[in-house]
C-alpha angles and dihedrals in degrees: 000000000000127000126174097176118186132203146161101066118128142135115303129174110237119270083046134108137233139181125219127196139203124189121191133195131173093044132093077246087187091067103048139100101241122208149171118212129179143205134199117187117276092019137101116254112263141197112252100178140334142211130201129204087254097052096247106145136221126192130173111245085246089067107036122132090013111058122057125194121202129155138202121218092186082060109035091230139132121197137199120205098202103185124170092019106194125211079263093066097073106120151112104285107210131185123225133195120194139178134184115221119168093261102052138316119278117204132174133205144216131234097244143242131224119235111190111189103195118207 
């Protein structure tokens, strides 16, 4: 069975820093895309940051410069550094987890955890 389980969101006023988590079992871990998405209400779901097997890294313009993905396949985790949240950050942070077969791509979700960036 596949879990991806967030933690670490909260409510931060804005200049300040949080760290989300995401811990996976059930997955080669080690083999998969990595990502962290968000969703504020009344919004689409959008991609944050990504993170690929071999380390190479992905941010929406929105983020960059402030946010920092890593990931730690001894763990089976995937972080997310979120420094300077703005008011605009406020969203449902979810983990993803993607990979690419011959035959289609298979990707997994968190639950979701809510970040709130109070002005």
């Amino acid at each position: 069975q596949v879990q991806l389980v967030e933690s670490g969101g909260g409510l931060v006023q804005a200049g300040g820093s949080l760290r989300l988590s995401c811990a996976a079992s059930g997955i080669g871990f080690s083999i998969y895309r990595m990502g962290w998405f968000r969703q504020a209400p009344g919004k689409q779901r959008e991609l944050v940051a990504t993170i690929t097997s071999g380390n190479s890294t992905n941010y929406v313009d929105s983020v960059k410069g402030r946010f920092t993905i890593s990931r730690d396949n001894a763990k089976n985790t995937v972080y997310l550094q979120m420094n300077s949240l703005k008011p605009e950050d406020t969203a449902v942070y979810y983990c993803n987890a993607e990979h690419w077969r011959w035959y289609g791509a298979t990707d997994y979700w968190g639950q979701g955890t809510q970040v709130t960036v109070s002005s």
